[in-house]
C-alpha positions as CSV (number, residue, x, y, z in Angstrom):
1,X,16.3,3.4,12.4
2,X,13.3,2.4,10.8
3,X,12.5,3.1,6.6
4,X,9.9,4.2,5.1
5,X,9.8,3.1,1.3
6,X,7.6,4.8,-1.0
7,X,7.1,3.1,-4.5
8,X,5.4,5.9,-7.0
9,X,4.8,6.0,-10.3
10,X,3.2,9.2,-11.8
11,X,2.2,10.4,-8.4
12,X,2.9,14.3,-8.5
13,X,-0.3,15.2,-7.5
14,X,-0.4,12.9,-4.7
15,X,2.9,11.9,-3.3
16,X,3.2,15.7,-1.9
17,X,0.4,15.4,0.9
18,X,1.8,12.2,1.7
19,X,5.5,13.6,2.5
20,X,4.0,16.7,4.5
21,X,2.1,14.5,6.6
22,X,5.3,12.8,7.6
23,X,7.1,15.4,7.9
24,X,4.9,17.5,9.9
25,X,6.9,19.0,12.9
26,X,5.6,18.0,16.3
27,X,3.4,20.8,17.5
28,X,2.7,21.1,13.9
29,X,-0.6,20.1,11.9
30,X,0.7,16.6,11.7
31,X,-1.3,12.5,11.0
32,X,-3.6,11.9,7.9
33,X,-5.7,15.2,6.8
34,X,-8.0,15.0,4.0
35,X,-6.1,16.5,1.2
36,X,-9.2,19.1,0.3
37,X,-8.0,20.8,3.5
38,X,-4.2,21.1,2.5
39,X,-2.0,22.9,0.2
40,X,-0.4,22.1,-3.4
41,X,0.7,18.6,-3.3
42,X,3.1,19.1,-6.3
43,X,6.0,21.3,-5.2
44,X,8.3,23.0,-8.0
45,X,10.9,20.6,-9.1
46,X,13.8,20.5,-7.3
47,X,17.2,20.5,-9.5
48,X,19.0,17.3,-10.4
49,X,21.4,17.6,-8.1
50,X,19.9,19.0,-5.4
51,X,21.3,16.9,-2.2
52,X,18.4,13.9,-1.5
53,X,17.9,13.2,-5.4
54,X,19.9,10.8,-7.5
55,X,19.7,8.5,-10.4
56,X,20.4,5.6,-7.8
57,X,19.8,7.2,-4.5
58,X,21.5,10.1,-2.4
59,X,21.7,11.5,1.3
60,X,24.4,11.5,3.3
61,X,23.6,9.6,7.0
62,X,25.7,12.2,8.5
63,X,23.5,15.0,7.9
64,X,22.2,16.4,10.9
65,X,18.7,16.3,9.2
66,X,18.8,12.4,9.7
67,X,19.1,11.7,13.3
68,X,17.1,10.5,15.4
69,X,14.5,12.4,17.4
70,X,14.5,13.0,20.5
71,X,12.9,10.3,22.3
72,X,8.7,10.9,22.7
73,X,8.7,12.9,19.5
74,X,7.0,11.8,16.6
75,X,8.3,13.0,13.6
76,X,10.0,12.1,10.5
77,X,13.2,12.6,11.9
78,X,12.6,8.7,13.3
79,X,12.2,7.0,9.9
80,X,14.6,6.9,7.1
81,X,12.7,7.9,4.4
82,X,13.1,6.7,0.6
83,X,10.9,7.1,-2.6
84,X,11.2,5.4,-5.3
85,X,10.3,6.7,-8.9
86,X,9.9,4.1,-11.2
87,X,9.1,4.9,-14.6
88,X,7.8,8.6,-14.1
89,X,7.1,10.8,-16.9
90,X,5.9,13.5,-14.7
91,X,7.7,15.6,-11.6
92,X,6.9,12.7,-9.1
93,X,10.7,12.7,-8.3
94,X,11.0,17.1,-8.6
95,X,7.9,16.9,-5.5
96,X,10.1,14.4,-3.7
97,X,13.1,15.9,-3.7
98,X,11.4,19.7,-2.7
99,X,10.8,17.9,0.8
100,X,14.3,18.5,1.3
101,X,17.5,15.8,2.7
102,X,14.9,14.0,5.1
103,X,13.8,12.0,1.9
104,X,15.9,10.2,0.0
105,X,15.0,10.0,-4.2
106,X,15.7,6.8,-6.1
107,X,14.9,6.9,-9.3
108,X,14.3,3.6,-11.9
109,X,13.6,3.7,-15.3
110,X,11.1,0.7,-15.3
111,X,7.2,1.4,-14.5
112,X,7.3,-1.6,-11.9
113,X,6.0,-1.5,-8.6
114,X,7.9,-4.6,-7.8
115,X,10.9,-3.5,-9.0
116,X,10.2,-0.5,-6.6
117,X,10.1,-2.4,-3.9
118,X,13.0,-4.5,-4.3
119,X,14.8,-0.8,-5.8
120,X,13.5,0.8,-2.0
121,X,15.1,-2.6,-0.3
122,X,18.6,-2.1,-1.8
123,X,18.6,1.3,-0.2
124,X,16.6,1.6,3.2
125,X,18.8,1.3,6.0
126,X,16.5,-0.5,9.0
127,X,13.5,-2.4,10.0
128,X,11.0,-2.5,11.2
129,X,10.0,-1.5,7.3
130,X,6.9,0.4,6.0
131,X,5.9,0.3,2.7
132,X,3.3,3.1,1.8
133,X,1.8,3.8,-0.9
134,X,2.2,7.4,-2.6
135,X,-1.7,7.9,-3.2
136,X,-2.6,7.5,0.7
137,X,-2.2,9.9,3.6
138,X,-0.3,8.6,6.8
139,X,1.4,10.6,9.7
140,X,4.8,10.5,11.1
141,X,2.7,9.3,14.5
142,X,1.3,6.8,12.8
143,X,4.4,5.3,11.4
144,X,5.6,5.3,14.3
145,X,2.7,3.4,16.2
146,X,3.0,0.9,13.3
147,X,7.1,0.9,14.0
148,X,6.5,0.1,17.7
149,X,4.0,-3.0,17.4
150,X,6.6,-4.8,15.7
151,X,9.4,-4.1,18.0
152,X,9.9,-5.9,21.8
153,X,9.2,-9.4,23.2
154,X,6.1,-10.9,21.5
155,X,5.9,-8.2,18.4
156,X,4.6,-9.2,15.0
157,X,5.9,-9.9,12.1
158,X,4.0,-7.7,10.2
159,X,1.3,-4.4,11.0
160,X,-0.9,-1.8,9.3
161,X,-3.0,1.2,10.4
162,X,-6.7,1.6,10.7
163,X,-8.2,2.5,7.5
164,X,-9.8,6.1,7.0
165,X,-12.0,6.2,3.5
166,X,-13.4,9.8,2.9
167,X,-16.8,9.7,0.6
168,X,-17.0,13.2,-0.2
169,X,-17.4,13.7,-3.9
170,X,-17.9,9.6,-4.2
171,X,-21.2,8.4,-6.2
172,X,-24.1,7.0,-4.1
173,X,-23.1,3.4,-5.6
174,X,-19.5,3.9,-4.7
175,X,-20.8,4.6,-1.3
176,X,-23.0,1.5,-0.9
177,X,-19.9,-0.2,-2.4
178,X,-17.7,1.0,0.7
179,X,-20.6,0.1,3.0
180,X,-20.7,-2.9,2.5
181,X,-16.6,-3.5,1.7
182,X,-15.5,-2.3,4.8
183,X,-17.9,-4.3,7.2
184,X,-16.4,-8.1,5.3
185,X,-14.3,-9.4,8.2
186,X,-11.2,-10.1,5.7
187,X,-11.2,-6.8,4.8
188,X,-11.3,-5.7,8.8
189,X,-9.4,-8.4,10.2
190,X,-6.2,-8.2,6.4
191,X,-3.5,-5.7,6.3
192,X,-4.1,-5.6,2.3
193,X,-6.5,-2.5,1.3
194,X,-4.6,0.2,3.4
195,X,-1.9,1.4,1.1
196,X,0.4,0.2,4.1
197,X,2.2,-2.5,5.4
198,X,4.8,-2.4,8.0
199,X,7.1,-5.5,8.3
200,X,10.3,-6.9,10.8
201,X,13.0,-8.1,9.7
202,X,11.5,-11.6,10.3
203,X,8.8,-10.4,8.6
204,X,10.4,-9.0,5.9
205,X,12.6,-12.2,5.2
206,X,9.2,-14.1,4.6
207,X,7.5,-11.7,2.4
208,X,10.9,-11.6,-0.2
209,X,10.1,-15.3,-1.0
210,X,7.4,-13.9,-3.0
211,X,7.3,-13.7,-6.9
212,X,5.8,-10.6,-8.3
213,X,2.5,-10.3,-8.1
214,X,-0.6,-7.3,-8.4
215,X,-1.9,-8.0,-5.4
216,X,1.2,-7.5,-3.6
217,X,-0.4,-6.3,-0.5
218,X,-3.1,-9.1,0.0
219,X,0.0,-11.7,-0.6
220,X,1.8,-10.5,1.9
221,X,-1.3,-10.2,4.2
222,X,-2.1,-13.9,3.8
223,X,1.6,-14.7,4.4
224,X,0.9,-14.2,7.6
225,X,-1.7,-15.5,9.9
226,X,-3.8,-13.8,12.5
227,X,-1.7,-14.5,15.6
228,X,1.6,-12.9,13.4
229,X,-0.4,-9.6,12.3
230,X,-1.8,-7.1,13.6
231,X,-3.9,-3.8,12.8
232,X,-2.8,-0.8,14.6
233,X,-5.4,1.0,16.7
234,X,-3.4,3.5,17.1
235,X,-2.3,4.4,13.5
236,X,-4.7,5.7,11.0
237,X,-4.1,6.3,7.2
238,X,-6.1,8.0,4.7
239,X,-7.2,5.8,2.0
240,X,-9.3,7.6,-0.8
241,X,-11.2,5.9,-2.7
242,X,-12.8,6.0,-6.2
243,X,-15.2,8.4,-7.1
244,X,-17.1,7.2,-9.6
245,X,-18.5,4.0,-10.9
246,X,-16.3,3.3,-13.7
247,X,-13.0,4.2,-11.9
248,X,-14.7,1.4,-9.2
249,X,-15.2,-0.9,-11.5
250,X,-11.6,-0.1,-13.0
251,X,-10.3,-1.2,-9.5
252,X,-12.4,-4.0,-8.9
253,X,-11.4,-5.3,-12.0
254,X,-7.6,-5.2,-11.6
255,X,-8.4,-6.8,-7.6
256,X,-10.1,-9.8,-9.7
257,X,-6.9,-10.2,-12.0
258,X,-4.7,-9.8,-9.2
259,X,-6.4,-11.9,-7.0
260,X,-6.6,-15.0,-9.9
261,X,-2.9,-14.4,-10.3
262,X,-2.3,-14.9,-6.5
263,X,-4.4,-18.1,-6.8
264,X,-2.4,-19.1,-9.8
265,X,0.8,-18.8,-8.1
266,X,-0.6,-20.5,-5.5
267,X,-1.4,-23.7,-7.1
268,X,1.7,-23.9,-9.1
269,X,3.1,-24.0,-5.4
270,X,1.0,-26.6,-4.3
271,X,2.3,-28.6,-7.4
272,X,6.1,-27.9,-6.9
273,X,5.8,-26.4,-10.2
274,X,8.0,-23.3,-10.9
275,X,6.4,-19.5,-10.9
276,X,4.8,-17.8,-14.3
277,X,7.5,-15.1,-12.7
278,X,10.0,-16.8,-10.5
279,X,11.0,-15.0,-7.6
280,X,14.9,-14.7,-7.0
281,X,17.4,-17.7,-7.0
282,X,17.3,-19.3,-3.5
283,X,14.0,-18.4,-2.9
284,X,10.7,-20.7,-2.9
285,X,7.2,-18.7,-3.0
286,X,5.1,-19.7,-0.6
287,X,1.8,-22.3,-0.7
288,X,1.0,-25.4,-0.1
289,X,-2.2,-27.7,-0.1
290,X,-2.9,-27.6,3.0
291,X,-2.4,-23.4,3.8
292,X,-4.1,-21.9,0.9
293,X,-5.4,-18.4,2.8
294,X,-7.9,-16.4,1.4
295,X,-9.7,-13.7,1.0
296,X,-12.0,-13.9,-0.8
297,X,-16.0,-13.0,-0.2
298,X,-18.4,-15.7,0.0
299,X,-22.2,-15.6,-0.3
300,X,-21.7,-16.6,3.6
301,X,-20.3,-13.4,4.3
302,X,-23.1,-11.6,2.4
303,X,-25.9,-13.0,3.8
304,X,-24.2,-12.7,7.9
305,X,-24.0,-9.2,7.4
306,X,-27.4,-9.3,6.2
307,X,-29.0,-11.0,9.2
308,X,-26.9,-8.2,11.4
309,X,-28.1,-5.5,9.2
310,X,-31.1,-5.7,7.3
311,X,-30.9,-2.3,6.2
312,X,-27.5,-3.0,4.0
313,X,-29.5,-5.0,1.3
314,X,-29.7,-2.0,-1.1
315,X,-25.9,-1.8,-0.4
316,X,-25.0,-5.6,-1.0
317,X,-27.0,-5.5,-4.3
318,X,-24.9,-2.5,-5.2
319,X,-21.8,-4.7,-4.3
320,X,-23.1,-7.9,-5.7
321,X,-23.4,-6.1,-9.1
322,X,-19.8,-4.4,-8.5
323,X,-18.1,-8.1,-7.9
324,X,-20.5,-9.3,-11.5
325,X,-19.3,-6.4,-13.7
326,X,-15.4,-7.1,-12.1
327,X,-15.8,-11.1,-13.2
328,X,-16.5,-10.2,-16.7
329,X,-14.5,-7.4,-16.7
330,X,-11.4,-9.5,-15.6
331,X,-11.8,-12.3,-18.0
332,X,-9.7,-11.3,-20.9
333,X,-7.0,-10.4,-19.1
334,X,-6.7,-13.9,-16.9
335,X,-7.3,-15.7,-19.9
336,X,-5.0,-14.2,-21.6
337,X,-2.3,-14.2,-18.8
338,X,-2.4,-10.5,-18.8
339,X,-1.1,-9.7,-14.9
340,X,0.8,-6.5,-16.0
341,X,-1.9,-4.4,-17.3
342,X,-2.1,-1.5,-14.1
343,X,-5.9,-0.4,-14.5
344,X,-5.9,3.0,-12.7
345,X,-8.4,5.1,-11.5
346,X,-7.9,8.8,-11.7
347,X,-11.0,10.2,-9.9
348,X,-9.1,9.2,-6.4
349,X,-6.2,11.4,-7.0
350,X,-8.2,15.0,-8.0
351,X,-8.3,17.5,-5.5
């Protein structure tokens, strides 16, 4: 059976529209919604030891609530759902739990989305993987188109969905932002940037040679190349993004940290010197001289989508000046090593 690993951290207002939309029923309102069309996402808290929650995990794999679906149905039924609260000091594991014995609650005291990750590892029972993010919106069928490309002769090693990002409510420069973001062909042709990733087995082995980074999704995207990944046609998720300019900037400025990390790290590999964080005995993070991937934007790529559409330049000037204030923004922290610091926008997660 596939897994579903959710890592969250302080996401009770978010990580509720996420779990209805993959546990719609079939027949049901069911696949990414825009949350200003849904209900509470923060259910009541559930009780401790109500059956799905745990300090380490819970669910019993007899429960008739997690078996398979009947074959054509898309639901959550099909995945083996886990969520993994690390470091919460609100009722992110309470909403969780609500959703009843279809999802599993682990529960870590460390704010660590790596740790997550490796926490959701310990306890998911199947591949292919997906890890989602708790701030995005994706459907049971989606998951399970994302499930499907990575299973059979010739599968991938690794998939994500289409990306959906709603501008209600955004700023007219967030918007020119997005305009011109979403047109860069590593952002159209990368799996990072979609608050999922869905991974085989194969896949999955590669990715755990990894040391922790930020940018956890755009390492694992340049782990693989083009003729090993694939974007899903037919899975969509919601990604909402920032709607203002300082929660942009707040984001663009923890993508430059990340992204100097990831560089970092990648050099020290290119060296054979050992990881700022080492990843775990018997494992080598990736790199080498000669396969460096990335993704970053060049002045190329500005001035192509310029000569294919003139009318963007208000929106690349917007962007240009978005990338400017994220360099200066982001050079305390690399001096200073800082790649811990989680700058968060809240302006994504209202309503």
């Amino acid at each position: 059976m596939p897994s579903i690993v959710i890592p969250a951290h302080n996401e009770e207002r978010t990580l509720g529209r996420l779990l209805d939309s993959l546990l719609a029923e079939p027949g049901g309102p069911s696949g990414p919604s825009d949350p200003s069309a849904s209900g509470d996402s923060a259910a009541p808290a559930a009780p401790t030891d109500e059956p799905g929650r745990s300090g380490s995990t819970a669910g019993d794999p007899s429960d008739p609530s997690l078996a398979p679906a009947a074959p054509g149905r898309a639901s959550a039924d099909d995945f083996d759902i886990v969520v993994v609260c690390n470091g919460c000091t609100d009722d992110t594991a309470g909403v969780a739990a609500a959703r009843g014995a279809r999802v599993r609650v682990v529960e870590i005291p460390v704010p660590s989305k790596h740790a997550a990750l490796r926490a959701g590892d310990e306890h998911a029972r199947g591949f292919p993987r997906l890890y989602v993010d708790a701030d995005v919106v994706l459907g049971a069928a989606d998951a399970r188109a994302l499930a499907a490309a990575l299973e059979g002769p010739g599968a991938k090693l690794a998939a994500a969905p289409e990306r959906h990002l709603p501008m209600t409510g955004c700023g007219w420069r967030v918007r020119a932002y997005y305009r011109v973001w979403q047109r860069l062909p590593a952002v159209r042709e990368g799996l990072f940037g979609r608050g999922v990733i869905a991974m085989s087995g194969a896949g999955h082995a590669r990715i755990a040679a990894l040391p922790p980074l930020m940018a956890d999704d755009l390492a694992a995207s340049l782990a693989f190349g083009p003729e090993e990944r694939t974007v899903v046609d037919a899975a969509r998720v919601v990604v909402h993004p920032p709607r203002t300019w300082s929660d942009l900037i707040r984001r663009r400025v923890r993508a430059a940290t990340s992204t100097a990390q990831l560089e970092s790290e990648q050099e020290r590999a290119a060296r054979n010197e050992p990881a700022a964080d080492p990843a775990p005995p018997g494992q080598v993070a990736p790199g080498g001289p000669a396969d460096r991937p990335s993704a970053r934007t060049s002045m190329g790529d500005l001035r192509a989508l310029l000569r294919a559409e003139p009318r963007l330049l208000p929106s690349v000037l917007v962007f240009a000046a978005a990338a400017i204030a994220a360099r200066r923004g982001a050079k305390k922290a690399i001096r200073e090593g800082d790649f811990h610091t989680w700058l968060r926008d809240e302006s994504s997660r209202q309503g």
